[in-house]
Backbone as a printed PyTorch tensor [residue, N CA C, xyz], in Angstrom:
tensor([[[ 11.4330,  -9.9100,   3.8770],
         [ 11.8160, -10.7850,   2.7950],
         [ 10.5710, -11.5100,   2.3180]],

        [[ 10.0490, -11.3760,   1.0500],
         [  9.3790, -12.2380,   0.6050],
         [  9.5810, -13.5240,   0.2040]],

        [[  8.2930, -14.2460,  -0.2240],
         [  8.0780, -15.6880,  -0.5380],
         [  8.9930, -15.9170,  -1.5250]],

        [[  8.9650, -14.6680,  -2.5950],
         [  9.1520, -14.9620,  -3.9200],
         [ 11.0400, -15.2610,  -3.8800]],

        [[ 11.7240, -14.5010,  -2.7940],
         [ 12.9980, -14.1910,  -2.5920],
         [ 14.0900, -15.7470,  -2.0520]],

        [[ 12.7440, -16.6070,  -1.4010],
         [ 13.3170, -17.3860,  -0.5820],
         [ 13.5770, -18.5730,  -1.2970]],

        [[ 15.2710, -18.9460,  -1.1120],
         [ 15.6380, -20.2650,  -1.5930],
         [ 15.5570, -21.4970,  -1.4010]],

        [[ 15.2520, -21.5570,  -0.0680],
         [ 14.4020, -23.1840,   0.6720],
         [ 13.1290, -23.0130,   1.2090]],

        [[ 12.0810, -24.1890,   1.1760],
         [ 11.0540, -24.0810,   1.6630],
         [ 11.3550, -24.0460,   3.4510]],

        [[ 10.5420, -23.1340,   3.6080],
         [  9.9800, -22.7430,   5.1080],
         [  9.0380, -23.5940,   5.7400]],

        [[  8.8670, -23.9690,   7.0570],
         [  7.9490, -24.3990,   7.7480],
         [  7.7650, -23.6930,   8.9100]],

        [[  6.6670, -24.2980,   9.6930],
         [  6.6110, -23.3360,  10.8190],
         [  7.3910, -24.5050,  11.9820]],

        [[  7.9700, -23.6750,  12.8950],
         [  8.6200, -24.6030,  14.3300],
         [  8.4750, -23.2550,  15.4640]],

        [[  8.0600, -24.3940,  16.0980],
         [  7.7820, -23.8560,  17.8780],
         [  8.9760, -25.0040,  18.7030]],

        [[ 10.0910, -23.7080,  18.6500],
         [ 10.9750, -24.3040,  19.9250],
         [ 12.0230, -23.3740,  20.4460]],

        [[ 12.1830, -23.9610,  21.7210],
         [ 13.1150, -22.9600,  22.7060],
         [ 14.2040, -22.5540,  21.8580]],

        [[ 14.8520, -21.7350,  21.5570],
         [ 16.3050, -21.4700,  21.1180],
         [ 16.7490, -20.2250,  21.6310]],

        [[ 18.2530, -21.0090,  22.6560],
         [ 18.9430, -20.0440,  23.1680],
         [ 19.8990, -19.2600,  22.4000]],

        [[ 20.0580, -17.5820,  22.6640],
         [ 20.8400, -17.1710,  22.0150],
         [ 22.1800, -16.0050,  22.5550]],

        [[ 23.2510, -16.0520,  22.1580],
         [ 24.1760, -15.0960,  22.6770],
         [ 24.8740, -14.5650,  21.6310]],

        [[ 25.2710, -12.9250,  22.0470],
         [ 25.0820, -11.5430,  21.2600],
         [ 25.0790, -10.3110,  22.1820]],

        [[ 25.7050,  -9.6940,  21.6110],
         [ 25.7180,  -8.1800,  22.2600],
         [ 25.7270,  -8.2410,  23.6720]],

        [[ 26.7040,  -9.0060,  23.7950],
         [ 27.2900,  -8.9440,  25.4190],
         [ 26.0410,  -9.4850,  26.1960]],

        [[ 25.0550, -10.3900,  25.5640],
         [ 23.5550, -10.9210,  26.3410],
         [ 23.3900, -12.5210,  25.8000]],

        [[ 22.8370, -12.9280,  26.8820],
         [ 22.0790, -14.0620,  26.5900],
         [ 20.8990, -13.9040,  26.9590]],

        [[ 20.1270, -14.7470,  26.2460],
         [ 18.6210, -14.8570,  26.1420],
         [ 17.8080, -15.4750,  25.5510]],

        [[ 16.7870, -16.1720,  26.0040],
         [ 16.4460, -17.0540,  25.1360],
         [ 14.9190, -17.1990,  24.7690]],

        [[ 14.2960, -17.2430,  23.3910],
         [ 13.5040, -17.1390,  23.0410],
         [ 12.6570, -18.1710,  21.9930]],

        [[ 11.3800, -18.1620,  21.1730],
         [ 10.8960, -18.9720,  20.2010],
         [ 11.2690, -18.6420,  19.2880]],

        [[ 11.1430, -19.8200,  18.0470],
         [ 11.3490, -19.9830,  17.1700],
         [ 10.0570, -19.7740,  16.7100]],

        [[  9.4970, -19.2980,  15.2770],
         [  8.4720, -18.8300,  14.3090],
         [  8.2420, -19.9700,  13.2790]],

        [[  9.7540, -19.9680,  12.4710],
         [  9.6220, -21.1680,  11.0890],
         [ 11.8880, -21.6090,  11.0970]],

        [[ 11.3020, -22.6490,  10.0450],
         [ 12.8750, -22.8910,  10.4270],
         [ 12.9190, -23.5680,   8.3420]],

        [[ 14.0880, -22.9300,   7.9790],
         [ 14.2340, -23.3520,   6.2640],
         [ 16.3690, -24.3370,   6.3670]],

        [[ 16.3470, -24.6900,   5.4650],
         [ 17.5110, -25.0980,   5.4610],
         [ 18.6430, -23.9260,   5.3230]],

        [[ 18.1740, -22.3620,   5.1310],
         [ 19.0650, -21.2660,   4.9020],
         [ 18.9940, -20.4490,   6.1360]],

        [[ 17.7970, -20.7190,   7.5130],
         [ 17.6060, -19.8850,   8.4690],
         [ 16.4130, -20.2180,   9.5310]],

        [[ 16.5260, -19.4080,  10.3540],
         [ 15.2510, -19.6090,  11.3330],
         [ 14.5310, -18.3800,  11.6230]],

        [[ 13.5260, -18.0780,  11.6150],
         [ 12.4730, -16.9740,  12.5780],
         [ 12.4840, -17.1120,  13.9850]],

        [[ 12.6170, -15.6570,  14.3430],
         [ 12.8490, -15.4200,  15.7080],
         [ 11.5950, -14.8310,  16.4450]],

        [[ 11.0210, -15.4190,  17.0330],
         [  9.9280, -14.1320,  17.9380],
         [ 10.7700, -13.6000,  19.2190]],

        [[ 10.9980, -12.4580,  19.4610],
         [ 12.2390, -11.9380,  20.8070],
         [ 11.5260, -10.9890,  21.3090]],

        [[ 11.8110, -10.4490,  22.2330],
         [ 11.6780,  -9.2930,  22.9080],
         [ 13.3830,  -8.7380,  22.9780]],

        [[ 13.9090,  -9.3370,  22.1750],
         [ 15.3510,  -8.0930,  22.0920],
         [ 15.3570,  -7.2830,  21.3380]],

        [[ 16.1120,  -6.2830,  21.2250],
         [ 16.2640,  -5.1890,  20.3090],
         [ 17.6840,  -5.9240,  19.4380]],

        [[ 17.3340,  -6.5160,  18.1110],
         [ 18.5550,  -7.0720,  17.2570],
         [ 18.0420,  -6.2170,  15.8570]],

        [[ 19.3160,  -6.1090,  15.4700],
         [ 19.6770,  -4.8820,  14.2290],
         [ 20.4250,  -5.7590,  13.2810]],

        [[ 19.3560,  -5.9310,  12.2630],
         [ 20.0130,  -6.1610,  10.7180],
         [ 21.5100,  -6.3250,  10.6430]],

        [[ 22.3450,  -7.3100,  10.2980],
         [ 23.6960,  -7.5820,  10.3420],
         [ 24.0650,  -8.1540,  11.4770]],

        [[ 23.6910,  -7.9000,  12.6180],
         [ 24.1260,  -8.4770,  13.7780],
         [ 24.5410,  -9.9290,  13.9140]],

        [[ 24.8910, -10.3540,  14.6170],
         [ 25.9910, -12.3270,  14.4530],
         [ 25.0600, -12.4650,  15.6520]],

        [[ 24.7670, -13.5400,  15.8990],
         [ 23.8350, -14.4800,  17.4380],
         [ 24.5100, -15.7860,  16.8560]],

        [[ 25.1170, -16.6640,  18.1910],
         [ 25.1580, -17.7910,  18.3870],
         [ 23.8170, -18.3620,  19.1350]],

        [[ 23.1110, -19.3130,  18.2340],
         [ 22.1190, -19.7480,  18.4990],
         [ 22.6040, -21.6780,  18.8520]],

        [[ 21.3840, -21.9060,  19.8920],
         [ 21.7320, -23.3130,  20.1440],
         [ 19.8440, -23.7500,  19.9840]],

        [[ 19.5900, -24.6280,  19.8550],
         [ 18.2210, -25.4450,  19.1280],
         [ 18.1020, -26.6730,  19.0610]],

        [[ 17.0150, -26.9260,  18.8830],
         [ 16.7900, -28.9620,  18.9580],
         [ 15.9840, -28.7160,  18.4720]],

        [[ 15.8700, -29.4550,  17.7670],
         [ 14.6130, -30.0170,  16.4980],
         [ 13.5870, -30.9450,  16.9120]],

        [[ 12.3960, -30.8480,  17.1740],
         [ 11.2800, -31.7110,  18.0250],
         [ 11.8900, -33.1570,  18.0520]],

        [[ 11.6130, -34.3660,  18.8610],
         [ 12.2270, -35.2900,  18.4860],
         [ 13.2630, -35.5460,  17.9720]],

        [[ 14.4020, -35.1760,  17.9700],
         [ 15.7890, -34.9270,  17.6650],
         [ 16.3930, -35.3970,  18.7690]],

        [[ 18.0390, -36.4940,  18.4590],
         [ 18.5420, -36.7350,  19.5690],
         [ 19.5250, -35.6550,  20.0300]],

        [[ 20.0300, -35.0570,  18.9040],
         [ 20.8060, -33.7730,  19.2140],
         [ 20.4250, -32.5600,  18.8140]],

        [[ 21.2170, -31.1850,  19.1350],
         [ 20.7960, -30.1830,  19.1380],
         [ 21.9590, -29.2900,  18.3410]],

        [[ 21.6970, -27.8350,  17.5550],
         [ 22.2630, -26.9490,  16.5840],
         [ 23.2790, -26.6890,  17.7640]],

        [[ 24.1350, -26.0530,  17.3880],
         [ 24.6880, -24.6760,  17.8720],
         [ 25.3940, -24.0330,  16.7920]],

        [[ 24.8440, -22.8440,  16.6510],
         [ 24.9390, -21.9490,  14.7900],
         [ 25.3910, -20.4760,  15.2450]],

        [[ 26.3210, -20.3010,  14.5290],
         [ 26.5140, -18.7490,  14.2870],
         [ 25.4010, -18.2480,  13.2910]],

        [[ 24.7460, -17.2800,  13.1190],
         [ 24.1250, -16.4890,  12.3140],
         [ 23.7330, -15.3300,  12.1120]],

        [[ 23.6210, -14.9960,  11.4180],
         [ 23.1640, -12.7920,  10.9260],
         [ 22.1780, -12.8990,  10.7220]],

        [[ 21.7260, -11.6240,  11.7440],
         [ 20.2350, -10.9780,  11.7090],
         [ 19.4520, -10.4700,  10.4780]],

        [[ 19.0580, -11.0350,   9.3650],
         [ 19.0830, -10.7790,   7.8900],
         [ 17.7840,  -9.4650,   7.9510]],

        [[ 16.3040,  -9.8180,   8.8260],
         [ 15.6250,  -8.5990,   8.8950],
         [ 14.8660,  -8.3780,  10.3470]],

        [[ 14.5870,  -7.6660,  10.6310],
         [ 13.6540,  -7.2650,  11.7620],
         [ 12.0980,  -6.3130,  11.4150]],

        [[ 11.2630,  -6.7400,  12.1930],
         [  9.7310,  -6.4110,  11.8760],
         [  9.4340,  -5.6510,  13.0050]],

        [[  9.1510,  -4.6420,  13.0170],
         [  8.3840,  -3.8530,  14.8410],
         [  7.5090,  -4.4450,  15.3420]],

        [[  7.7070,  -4.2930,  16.8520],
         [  6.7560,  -5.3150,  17.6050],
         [  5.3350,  -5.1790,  17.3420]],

        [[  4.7880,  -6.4850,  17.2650],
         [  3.5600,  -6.6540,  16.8590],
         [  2.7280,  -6.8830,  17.9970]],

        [[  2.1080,  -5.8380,  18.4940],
         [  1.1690,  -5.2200,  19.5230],
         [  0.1940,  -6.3880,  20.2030]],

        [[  0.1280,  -7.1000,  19.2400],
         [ -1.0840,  -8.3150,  20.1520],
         [ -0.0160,  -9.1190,  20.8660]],

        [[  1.2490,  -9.3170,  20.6310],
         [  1.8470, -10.8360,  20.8880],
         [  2.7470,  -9.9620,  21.8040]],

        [[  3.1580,  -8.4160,  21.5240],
         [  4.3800,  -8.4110,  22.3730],
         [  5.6370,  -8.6880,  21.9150]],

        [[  6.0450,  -9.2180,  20.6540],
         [  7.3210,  -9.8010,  20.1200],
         [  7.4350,  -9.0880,  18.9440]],

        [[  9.1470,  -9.1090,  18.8660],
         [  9.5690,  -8.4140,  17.7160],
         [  9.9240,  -9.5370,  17.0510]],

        [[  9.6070,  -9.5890,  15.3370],
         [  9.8470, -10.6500,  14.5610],
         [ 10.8190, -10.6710,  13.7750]],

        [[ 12.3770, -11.7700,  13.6220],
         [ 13.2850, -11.1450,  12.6360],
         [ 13.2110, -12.8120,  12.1860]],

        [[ 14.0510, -12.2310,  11.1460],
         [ 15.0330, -13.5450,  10.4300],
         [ 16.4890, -13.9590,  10.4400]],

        [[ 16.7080, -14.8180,  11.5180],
         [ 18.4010, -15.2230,  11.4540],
         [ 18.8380, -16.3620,   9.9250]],

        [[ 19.4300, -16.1190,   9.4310],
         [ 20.6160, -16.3620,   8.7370],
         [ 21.7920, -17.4020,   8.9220]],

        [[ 21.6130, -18.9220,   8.9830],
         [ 22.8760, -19.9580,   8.5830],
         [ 23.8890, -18.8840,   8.4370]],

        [[ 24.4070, -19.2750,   8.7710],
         [ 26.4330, -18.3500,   8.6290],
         [ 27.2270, -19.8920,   8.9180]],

        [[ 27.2170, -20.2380,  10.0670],
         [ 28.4530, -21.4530,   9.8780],
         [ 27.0830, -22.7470,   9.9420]],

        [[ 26.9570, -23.5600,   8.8680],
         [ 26.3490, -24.9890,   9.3960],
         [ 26.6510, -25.7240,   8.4130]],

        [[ 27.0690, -26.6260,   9.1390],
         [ 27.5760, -28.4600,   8.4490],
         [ 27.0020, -28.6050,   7.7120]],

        [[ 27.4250, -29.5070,   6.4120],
         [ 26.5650, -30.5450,   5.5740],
         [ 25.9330, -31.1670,   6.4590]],

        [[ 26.1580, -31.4110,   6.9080],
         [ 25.9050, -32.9540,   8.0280],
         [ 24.2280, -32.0220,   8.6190]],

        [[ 24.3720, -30.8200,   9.1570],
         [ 22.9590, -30.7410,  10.1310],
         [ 22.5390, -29.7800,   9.2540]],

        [[ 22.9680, -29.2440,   8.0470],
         [ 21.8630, -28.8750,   6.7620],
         [ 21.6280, -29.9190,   6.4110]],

        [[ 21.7700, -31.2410,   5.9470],
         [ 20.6920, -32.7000,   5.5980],
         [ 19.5950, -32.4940,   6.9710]],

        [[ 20.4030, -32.6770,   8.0640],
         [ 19.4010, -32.9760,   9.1170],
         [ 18.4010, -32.3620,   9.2640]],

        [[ 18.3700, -31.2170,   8.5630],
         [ 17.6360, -29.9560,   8.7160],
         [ 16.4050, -30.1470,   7.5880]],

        [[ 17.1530, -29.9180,   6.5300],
         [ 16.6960, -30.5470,   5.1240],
         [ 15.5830, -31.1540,   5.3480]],

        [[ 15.8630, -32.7730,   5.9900],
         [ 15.0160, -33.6770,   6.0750],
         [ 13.9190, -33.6850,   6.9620]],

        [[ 14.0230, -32.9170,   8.5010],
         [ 12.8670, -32.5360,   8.8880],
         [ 11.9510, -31.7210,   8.2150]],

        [[ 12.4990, -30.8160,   7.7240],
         [ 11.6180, -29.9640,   6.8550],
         [ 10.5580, -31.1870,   5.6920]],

        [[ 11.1500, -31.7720,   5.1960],
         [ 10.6820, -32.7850,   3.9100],
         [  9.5290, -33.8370,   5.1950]],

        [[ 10.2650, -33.8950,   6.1710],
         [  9.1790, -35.1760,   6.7440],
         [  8.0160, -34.6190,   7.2760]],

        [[  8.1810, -33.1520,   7.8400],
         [  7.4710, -32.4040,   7.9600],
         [  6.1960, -31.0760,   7.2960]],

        [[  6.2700, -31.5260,   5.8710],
         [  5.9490, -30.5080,   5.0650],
         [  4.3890, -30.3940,   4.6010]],

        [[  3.6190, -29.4560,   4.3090],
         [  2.4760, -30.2610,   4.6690],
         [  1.9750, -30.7800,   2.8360]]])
């Protein structure tokens, strides 16, 4: 997915987010995080369309996500890092923790 495609600004976030799917749990980093989705760095094998319940905390945050979302793309593993790179997909999230979301992004932007 390109720049040109994307409807909220992106940032980058480094944080734990656990996820469950395909009969697995597992848990991995986060890449960037927008008010429509998050980047995944994994070592799982996840396929375009796929649903993950993801759970997350936002640096300094008193609480934490827990989101349904679809696997919107996947990138082949990238040989220096070891990780396969996708893009999960908002499917169920509140007004309430899209502001919350929103607004880190804005306090955070460079």
């Amino acid at each position: 997915m390109g720049d040109d495609t994307r409807r909220f600004p992106r940032i980058p976030l480094r944080a734990r987010v656990h996820c469950t799917g395909k009969g697995l749990y597992f848990s991995d980093l986060t890449s960037n995080i927008s008010e429509g989705g998050i980047g995944l760095e994994t070592i799982s094998n996840l396929e375009p369309g796929e649903e993950l319940d993801i759970e997350f905390r936002l640096p300094e945050s008193d609480g934490g996500f827990f989101v349904r979302t679809r696997v919107v793309w996947v990138r082949p593993m990238d040989e220096s890092s070891r990780k396969i790179n996708c893009g999960l997909a908002f499917e169920e999230l509140a007004d309430e923790e899209r502001g919350t979301i929103r607004d880190y992004i804005l306090d955070n932007v460079d």
